[in-house]
N, C-alpha and C positions, 0 to 999 in steps of 0.2 A: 501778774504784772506783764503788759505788753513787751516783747523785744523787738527793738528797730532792726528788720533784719539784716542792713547794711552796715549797723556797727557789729554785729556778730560776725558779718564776713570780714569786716577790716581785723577784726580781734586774730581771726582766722588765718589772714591776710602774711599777720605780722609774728606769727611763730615758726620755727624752725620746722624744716622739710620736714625730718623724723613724729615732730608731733603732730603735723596736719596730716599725717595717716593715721596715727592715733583717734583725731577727728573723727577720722573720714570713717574708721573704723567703728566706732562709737556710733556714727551719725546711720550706717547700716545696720547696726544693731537693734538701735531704736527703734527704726523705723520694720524691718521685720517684726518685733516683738509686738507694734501697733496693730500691723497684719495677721497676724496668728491670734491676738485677743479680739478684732472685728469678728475672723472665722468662729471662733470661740464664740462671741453672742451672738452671729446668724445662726450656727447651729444649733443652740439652746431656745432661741425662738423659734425656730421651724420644728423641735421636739413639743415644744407645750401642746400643740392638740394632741398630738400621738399618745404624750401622756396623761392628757385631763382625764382619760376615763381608769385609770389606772390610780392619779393618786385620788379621784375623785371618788370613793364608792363606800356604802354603808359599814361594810368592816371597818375601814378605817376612820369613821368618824370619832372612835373613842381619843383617837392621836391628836384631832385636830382639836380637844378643848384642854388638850397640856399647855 
């Protein structure tokens, strides 16, 4: 569901000092943890060739028909 982002800042707007660093606090958290999970799948796609031939090889074909 879409959010209008002006009524989130009026919401914002209209709470006490104490809780809009609560916000504010929140609102850097989030967005770190967005950053670290992007990191997170750049670096597991830049691994798949490295490891194609690793999980890709005749021993292990017994694993792939579990």
């Amino acid at each position: 569901m879409p959010i209008d982002p002006q009524s989130l800042i009026d919401k914002i707007k209209a709470l006490p000092a104490d809780r809009m660093v609560e916000v504010d606090d929140f609102v850097d958290f989030i967005r770190q943890r967005e950053q670290e999970r992007a990191l997170t799948r750049a670096a597991a796609a830049a691994s798949v060739a490295s490891f194609a031939s690793i999980w890709n090889n005749p021993e292990d074909d017994a694993y792939d028909a579990l």
